[in-house]
C-alpha positions as CSV (number, residue, x, y, z in Angstrom):
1,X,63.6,70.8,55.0
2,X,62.3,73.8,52.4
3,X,65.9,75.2,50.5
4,X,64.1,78.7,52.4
5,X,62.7,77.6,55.7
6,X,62.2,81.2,56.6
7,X,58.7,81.0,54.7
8,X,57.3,78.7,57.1
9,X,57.3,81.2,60.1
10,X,55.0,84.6,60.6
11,X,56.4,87.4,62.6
12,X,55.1,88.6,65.7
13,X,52.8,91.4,65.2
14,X,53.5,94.4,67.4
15,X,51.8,95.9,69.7
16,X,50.0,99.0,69.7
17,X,51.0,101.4,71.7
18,X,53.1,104.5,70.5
19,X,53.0,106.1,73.6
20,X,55.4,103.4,75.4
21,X,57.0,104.3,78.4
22,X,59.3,102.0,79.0
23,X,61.9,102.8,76.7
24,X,62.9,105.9,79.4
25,X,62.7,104.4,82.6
26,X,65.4,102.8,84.6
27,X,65.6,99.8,87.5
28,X,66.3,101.8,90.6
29,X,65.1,98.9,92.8
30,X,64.5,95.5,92.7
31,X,61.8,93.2,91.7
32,X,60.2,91.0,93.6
33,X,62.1,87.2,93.4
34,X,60.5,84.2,92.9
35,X,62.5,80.9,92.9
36,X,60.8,78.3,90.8
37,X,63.2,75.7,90.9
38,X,61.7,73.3,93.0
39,X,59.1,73.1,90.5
40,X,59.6,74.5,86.8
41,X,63.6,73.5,87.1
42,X,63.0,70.6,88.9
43,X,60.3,69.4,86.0
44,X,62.7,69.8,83.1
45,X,65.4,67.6,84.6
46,X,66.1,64.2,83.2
47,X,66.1,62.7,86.8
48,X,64.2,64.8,89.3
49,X,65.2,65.7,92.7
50,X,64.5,63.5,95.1
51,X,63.8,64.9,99.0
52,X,67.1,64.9,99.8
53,X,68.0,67.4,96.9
54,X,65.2,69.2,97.4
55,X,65.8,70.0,101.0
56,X,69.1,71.1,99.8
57,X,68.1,73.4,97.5
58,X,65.4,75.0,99.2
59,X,67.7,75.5,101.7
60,X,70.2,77.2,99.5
61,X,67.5,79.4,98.3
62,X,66.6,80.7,101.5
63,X,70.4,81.3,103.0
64,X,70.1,83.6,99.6
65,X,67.6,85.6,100.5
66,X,64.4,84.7,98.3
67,X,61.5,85.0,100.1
68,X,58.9,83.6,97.6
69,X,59.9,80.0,96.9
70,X,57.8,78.2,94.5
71,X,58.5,74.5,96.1
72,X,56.2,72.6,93.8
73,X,53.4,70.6,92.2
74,X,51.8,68.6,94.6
75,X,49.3,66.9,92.5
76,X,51.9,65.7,90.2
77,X,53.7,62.6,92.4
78,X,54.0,61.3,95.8
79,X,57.5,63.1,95.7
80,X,56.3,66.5,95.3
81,X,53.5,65.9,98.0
82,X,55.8,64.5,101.0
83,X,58.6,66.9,100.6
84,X,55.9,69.9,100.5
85,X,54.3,68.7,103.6
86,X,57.6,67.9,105.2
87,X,58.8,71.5,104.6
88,X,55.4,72.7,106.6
89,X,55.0,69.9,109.7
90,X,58.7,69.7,110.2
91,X,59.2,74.0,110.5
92,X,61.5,74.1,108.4
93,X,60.1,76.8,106.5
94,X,61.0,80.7,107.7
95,X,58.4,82.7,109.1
96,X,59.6,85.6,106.1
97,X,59.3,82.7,103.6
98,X,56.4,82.4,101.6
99,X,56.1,78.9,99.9
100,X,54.5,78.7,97.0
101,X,52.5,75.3,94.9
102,X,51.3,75.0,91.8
103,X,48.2,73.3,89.9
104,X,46.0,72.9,87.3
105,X,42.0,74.3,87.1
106,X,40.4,71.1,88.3
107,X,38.7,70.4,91.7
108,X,40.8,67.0,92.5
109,X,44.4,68.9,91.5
110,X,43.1,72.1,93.8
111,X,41.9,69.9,96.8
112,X,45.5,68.0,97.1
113,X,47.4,71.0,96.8
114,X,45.4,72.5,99.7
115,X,46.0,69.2,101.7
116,X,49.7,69.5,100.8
117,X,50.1,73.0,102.8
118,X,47.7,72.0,105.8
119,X,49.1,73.9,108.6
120,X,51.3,76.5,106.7
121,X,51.3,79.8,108.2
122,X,52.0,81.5,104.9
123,X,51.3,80.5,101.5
124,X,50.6,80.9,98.0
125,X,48.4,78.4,95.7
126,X,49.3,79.0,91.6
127,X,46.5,78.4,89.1
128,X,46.9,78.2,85.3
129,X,46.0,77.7,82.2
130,X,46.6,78.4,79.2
131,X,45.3,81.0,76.6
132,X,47.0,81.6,73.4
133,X,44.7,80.5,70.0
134,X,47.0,77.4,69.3
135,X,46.5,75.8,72.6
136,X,42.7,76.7,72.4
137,X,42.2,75.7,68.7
138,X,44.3,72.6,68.9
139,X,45.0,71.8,72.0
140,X,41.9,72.3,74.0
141,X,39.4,72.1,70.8
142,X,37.5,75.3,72.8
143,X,36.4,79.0,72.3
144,X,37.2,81.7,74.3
145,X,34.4,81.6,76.8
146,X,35.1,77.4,77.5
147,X,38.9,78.9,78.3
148,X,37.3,81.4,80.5
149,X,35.2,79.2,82.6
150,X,38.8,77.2,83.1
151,X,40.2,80.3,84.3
152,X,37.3,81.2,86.7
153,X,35.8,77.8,87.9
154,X,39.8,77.2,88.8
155,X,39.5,80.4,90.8
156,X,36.1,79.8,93.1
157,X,37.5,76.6,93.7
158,X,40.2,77.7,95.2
159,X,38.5,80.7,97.0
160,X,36.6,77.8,98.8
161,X,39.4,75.4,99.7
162,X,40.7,78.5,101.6
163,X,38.2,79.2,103.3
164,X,39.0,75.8,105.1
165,X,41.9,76.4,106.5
166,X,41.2,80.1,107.9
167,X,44.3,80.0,110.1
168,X,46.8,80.1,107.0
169,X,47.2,83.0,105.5
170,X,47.1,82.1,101.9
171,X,47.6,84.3,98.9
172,X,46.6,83.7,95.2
173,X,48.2,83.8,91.7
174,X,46.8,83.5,88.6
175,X,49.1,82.6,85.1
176,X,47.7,83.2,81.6
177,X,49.7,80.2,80.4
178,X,50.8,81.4,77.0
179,X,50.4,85.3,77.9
180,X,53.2,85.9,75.4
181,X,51.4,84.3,72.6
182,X,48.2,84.9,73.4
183,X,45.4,88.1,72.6
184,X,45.9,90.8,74.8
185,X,42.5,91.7,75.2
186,X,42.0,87.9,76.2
187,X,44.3,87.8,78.8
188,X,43.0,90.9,80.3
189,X,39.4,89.5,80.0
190,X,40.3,86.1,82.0
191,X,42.1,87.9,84.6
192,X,39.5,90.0,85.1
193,X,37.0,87.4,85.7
194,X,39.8,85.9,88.2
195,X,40.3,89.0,90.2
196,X,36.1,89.5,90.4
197,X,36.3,86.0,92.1
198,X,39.4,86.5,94.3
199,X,38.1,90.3,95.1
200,X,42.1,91.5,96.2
201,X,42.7,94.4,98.2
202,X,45.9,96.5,98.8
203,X,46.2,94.7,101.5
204,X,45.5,91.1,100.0
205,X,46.7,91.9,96.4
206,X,46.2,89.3,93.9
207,X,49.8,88.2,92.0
208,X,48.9,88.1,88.2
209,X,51.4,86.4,86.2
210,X,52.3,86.8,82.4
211,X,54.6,84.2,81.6
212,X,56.4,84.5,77.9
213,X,55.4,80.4,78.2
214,X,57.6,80.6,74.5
215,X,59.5,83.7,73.8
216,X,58.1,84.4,70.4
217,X,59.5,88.2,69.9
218,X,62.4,90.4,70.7
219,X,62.7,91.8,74.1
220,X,60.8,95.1,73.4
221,X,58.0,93.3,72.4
222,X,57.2,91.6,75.9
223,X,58.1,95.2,77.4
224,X,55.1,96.8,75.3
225,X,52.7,93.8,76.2
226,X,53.7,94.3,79.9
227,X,53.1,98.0,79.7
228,X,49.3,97.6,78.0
229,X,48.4,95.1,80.5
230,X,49.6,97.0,83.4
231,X,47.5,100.2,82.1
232,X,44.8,98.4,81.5
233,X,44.3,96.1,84.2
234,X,41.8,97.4,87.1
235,X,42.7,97.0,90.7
236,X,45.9,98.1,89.6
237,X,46.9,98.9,93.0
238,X,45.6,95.2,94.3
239,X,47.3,93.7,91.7
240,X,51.3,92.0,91.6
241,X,52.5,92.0,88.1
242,X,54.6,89.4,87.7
243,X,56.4,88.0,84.6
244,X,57.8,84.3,83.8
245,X,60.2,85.1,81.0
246,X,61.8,81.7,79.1
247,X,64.9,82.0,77.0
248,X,63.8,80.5,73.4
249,X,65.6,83.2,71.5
250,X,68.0,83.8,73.9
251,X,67.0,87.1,75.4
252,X,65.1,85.7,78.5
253,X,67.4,88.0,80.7
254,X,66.9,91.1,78.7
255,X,63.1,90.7,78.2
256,X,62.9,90.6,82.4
257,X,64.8,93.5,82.5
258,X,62.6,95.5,80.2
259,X,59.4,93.8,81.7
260,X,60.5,95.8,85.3
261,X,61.1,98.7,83.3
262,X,57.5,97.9,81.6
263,X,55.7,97.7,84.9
264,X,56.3,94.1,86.6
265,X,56.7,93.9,90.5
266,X,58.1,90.2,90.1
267,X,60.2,88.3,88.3
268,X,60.0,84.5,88.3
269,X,62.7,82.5,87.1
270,X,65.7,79.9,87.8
271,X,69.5,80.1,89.2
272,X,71.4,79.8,86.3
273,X,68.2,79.4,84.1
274,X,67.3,76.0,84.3
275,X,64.2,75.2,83.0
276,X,62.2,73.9,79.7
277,X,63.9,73.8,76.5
278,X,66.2,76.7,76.7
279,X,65.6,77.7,80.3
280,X,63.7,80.1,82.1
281,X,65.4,83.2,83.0
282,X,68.6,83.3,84.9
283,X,67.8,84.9,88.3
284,X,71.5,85.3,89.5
285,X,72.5,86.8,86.2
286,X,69.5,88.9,86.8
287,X,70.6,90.0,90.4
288,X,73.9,90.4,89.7
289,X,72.9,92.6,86.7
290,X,71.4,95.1,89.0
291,X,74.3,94.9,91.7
292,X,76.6,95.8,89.0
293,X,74.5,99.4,88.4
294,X,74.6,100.4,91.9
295,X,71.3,98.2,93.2
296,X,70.9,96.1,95.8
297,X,69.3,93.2,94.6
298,X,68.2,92.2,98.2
299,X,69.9,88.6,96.9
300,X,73.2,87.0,98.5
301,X,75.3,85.4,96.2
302,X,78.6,86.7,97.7
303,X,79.7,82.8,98.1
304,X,78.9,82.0,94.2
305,X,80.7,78.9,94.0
306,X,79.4,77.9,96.6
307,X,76.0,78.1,95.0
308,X,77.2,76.8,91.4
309,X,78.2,73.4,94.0
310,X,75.0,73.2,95.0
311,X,72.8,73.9,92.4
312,X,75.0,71.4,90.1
313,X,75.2,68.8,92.9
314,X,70.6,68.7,93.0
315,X,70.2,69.9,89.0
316,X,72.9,67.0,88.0
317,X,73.6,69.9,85.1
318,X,77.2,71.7,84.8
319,X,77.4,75.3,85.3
320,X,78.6,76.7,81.9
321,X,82.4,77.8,82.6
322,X,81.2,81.3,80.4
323,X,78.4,81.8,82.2
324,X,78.1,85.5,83.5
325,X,79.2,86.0,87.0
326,X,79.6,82.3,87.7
327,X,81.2,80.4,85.4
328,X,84.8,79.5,85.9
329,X,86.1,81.7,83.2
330,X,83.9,84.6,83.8
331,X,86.7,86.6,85.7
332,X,89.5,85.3,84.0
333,X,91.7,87.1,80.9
334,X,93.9,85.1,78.4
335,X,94.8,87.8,76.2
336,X,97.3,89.8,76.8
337,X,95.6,93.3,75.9
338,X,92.7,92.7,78.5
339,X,95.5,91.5,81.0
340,X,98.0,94.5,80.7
341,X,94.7,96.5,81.2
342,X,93.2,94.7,83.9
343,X,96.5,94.6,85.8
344,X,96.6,98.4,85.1
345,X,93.3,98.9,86.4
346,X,94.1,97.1,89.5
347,X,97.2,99.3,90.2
348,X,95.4,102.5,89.5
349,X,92.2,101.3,92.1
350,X,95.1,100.3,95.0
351,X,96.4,104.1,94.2
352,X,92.6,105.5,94.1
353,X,92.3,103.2,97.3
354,X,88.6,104.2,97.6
355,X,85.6,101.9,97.2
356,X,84.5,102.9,93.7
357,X,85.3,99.8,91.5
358,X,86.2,100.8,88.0
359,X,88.3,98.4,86.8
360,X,88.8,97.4,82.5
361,X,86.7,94.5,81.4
362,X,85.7,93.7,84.8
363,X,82.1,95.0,85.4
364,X,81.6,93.7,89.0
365,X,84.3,93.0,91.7
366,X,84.8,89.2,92.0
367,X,85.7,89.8,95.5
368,X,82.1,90.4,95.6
369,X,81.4,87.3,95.2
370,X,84.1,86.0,97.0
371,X,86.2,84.7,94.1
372,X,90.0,85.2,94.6
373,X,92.2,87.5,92.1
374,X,94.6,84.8,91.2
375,X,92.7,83.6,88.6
376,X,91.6,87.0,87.2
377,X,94.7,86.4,84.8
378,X,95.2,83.3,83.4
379,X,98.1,82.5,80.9
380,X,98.6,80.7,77.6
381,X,99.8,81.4,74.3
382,X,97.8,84.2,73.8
383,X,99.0,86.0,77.0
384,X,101.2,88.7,77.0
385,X,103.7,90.1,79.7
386,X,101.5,91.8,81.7
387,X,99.5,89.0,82.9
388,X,103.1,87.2,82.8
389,X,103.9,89.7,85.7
390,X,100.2,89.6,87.4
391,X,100.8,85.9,87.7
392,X,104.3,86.3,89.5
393,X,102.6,89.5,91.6
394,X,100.3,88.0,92.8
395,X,102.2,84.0,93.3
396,X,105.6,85.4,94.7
397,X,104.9,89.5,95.4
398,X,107.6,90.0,92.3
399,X,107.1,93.3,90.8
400,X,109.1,92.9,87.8
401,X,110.3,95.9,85.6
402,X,108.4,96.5,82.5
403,X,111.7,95.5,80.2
404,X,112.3,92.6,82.3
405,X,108.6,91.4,81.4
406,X,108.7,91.8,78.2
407,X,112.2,89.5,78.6
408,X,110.4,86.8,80.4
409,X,107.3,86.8,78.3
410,X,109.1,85.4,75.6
411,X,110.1,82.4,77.8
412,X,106.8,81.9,78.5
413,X,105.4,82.0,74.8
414,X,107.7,79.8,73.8
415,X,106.6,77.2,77.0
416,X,102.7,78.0,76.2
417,X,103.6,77.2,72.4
418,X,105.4,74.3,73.2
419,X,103.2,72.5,75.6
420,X,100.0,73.8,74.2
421,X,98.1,74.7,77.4
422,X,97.1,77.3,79.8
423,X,100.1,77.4,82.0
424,X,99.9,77.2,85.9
425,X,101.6,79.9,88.3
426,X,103.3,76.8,89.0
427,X,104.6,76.7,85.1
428,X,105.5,80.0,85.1
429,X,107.6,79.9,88.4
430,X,109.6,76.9,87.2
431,X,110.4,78.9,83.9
432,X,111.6,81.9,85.8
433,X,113.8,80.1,88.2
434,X,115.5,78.3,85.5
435,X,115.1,81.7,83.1
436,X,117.3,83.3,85.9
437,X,118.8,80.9,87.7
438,X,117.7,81.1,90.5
439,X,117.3,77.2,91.3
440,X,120.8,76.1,91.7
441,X,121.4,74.6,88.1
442,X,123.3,77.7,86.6
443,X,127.1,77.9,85.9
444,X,127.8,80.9,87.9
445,X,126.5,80.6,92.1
446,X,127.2,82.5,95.0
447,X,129.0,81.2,98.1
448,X,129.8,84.0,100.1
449,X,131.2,87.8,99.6
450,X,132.9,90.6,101.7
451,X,131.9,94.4,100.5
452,X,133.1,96.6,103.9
453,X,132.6,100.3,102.8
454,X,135.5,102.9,102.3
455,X,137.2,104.6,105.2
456,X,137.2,107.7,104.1
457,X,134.8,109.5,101.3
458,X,136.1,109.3,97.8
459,X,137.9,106.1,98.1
460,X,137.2,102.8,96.2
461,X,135.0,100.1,97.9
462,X,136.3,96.7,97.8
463,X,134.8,93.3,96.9
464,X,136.0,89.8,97.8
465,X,133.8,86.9,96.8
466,X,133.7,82.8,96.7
467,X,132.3,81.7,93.7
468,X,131.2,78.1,92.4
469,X,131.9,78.2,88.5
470,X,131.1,74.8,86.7
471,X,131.2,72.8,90.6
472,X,134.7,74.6,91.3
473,X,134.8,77.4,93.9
474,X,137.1,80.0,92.8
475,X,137.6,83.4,94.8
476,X,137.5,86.8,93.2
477,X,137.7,90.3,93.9
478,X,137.4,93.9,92.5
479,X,137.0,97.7,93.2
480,X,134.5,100.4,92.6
481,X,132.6,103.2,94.0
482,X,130.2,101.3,95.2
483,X,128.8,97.1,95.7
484,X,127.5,97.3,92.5
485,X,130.2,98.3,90.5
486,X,132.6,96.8,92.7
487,X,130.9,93.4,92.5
488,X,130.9,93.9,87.9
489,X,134.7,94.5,88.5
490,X,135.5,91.4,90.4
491,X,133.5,89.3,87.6
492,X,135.8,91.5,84.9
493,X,139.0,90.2,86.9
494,X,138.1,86.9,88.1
495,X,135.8,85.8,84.6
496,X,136.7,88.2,82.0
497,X,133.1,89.5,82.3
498,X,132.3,92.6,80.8
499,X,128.7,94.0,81.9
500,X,127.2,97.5,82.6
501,X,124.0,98.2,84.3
502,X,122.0,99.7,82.2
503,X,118.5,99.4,85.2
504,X,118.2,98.1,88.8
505,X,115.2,98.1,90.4
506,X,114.4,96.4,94.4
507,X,111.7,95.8,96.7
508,X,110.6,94.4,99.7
509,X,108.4,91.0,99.0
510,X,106.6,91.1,102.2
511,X,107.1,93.2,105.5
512,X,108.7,92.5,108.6
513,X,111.9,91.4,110.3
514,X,112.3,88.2,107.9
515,X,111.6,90.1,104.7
516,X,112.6,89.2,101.7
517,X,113.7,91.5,99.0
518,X,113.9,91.4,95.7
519,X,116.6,92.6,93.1
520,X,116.0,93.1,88.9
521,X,119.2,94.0,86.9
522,X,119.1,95.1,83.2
523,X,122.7,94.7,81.9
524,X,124.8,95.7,78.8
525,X,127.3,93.4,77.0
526,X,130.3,94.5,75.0
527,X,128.1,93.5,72.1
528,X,125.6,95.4,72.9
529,X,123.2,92.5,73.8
530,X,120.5,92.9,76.8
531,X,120.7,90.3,79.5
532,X,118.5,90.8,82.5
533,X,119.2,89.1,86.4
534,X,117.5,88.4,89.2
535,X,118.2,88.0,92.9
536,X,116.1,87.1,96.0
537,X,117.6,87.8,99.3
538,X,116.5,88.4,103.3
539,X,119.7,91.2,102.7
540,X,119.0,93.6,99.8
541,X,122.4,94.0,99.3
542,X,123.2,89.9,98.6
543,X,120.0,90.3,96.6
544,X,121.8,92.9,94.4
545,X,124.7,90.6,94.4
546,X,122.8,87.8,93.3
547,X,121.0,89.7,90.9
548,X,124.3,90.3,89.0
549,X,125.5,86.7,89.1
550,X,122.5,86.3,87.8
551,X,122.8,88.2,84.9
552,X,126.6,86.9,84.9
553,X,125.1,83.4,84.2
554,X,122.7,85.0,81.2
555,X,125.4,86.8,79.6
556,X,127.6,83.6,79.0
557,X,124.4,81.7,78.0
558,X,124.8,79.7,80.9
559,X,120.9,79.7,82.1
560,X,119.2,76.2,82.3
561,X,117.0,76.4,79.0
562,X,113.2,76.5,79.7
């Protein structure tokens, strides 16, 4: 390897065109879809689909909604020729699907994809080759008028094998292999001499196809060789631009995207961007990309695990867990800045309570695409106490005080640090049961109490209470203006517990007769120390009760360490 390998490599020249229009325009609908992954994704795979697979997929892409499916190459196996035959004699393909095949420019290749699709109502044959000056000067060993003839003797071919079958209704496309890497006044020159063959209408347009075979520039690049070929192609209005992007540097998604802006009616590419090498482009992050701005992408992916199942059960390939919309992780927050955001966003769009969805780092709503909200927060070590208090939210309907999370977010840290891995709502349950005993372990437990109310306004309010200190029940009782203080002056007498309430706060957990409610006390010790309880009742008032014994139990450092 040179010490500066940078010298071997020439940088793409740019294109010519200072009046661009691209750069201004915006996607307001979308693109044409085609799926290719019954034959581009399928190629790359180390072990190809078999039928079964296939059949799966193609049936996953149509419950989506594609309506051009690209279902393979028959000439290239036995494989690819039964299931693509099956698919037609067997009805299993939609009359609003259009299947699509694939094949090199010679006669024998042509014939057998014709004889694949005998009988298909509605279909599509692909012809390619490619273009570019390194395929032609070492590939090929020919000029530009040999390449040509490729191109157009491909074409009449064609032209004549449908004539053949007149009750199909076929439809052609024509791919400059290597468009992206290849003269532009070339690849407008071939497809020329295709369309003067194929002789499209507006109501029999011809699909050209620039595929960016190897992404060789940035994304603005292919946008400006989209834009001169779509000015300068005739029979514009007979003509289907469509483009073919690949992902070699990475920007296979953004170079679509500026390709529709460019000009292109169609976009060609994989789910999840399987394909060759790097992958062609990812056609649910594409879809999803435009439902995020307010388009319809006329795709359904509103059951996307579903489709990750699939499409990793055929490809035999995982589903990266960061990949955009899909991925396991996509949705999910570990840090607890995003999560005290996200938590506040979700409390401001129940307030809002319209269907706008503007919610901090979350672009699209995973409801959507039917993912759940529990694992929108996730927490670890690097959480902080508001996705602490999501979890328990959204787990056990706990809607805990903002001092009391910051309390129990300590606990937690300390559990995450400690065991060194994202915690479960499970994990964080356990901790806050035995945080606040609330699981029967603690020093301090309610039996039974007696509050009856004063007789006359003014007067104290009395309590009288069985309580099980270290396994002995012991009875107690006080006085106060209230259950509250009345109950704080019964653990005074009975305990020589001193505690004022400094906070309470209650809720309902769910509705109905059976409700339970919750109680949060923040309490004051002689010593000025902050201790925090919690109580959960079917009565709010033995929840309050609770809640204090609770805090009785943290003040005498009596709670079950976590």
């Amino acid at each position: 390897m040179l010490r500066n390998p940078e010298v071997k490599y020439q940088p793409f020249k740019p294109i010519d065109l200072p009046d661009r229009q691209w750069p201004t325009r915006t996607i307001t609908a979308p693109p044409r879809w085609l799926s290719t992954d019954l034959r581009d994704g399928n190629q790359s795979l180390m072990d190809p689909m078999d039928g079964e697979k296939k059949r799966r997929f193609f049936d996953l892409l149509v419950k989506a909604g594609f309506k051009e499916i690209e279902v393979g190459f028959p000439a290239a196996s036995q494989t690819e020729f039964d299931f693509i035959h099956q698919l037609v004699t067997e009805g299993r393909v939609p009359d609003d699907v259009r299947i699509q095949v694939l094949t090199q420019s010679r006669r024998d290749l042509i014939e057998r994809s014709f004889e694949s699709l005998r009988g298909a109502r509605w279909a599509c044959v692909h012809l390619y080759n490619a273009l570019s000056p390194i395929f032609r000067q070492v590939v090929f060993q020919m000029d530009r008028p040999e390449i040509k003839n490729i191109a157009v003797t491909g074409a009449e071919v064609i032209l004549a094998e449908s004539l053949k079958q007149p009750d199909t209704r076929w439809a052609f496309q024509y791919s400059p292999e290597t468009f992206s890497t290849a003269e532009l006044d070339f690849s407008l020159e071939v497809c020329e001499a295709v369309l003067d063959v194929w002789q499209p209408t507006p109501e029999r347009p011809v699909i050209l196809n620039l595929p960016a075979t190897v992404e060789a520039a940035s994304p603005n690049v292919f946008a400006d060789q989209i834009e001169w070929f779509s000015r300068h192609i005739s029979r514009r209005d007979s003509v289907i631009i469509s483009v073919h992007p690949h992902n070699d540097r990475g920007t296979g998604v953004a170079a679509a995207e500026l390709a529709v802006m460019a000009g292109a009616d169609r976009v060609e590419g994989c789910l999840f961007g399987n394909g060759e090498r790097t992958g062609n482009v990812d056609l649910v992050t594409l879809a999803l990309n435009l439902y995020s701005q307010g388009v319809d992408p006329k795709l359904d992916f509103s059951d996307i695990q579903d489709v990750v199942r699939t499409v990793e059960y055929c490809n035999q390939i995982p589903v990266h867990p960061r990949h955009p919309y899909a991925g396991d992780l996509v949705f999910s927050a570990f840090s607890g800045s995003h999560q005290d955001a996200i938590k506040k966003g979700f409390a401001a769009q129940d307030r809002r309570n319209d269907e706008r969805w503007d919610v901090p780092y979350l672009p699209i709503d995973p409801a959507d695409l039917g993912c759940s909200y529990e694992a929108v927060i996730r927490v670890n070590s690097q959480s902080g106490k508001g996705g602490i208090a999501w979890v328990l939210e959204q787990d056990k309907g706990l809607q805990l005080p903002r001092s009391l999370q910051a309390d129990f977010s300590r606990v937690v840290q300390a559990l995450a640090d400690e065991t060194g891995r994202e915690l479960t709502a499970e994990d964080i349950w356990s901790a806050f049961e035995k945080a606040y005993c609330l699981n029967g372990t603690q020093r301090f437990g309610l039996i039974e109490y007696d509050s009856p109310g004063p007789r006359r306004p003014g007067h104290d309010r009395a309590f009288a209470g069985r309580i099980v200190v270290d396994g002995e029940t012991r009875s107690i009782g006080g006085r106060g203006n209230g259950l509250i203080s009345s109950a704080l002056d019964a653990l005074k007498a009975g305990f020589g517990l001193e505690l004022e309430v400094m906070d309470y706060h209650e809720h309902a957990l769910d509705r109905g007769a059976g409700a339970q409610a919750a109680c949060y006390v923040e309490c004051r010790t002689p010593d000025d120390a902050r201790v925090f309880g919690v109580g959960i009742d079917t009565d709010v008032a033995t929840a309050s009760v609770k809640a204090l014994i609770s805090a009785a139990n943290g003040a005498t450092g009596s709670a079950t360490p976590v």
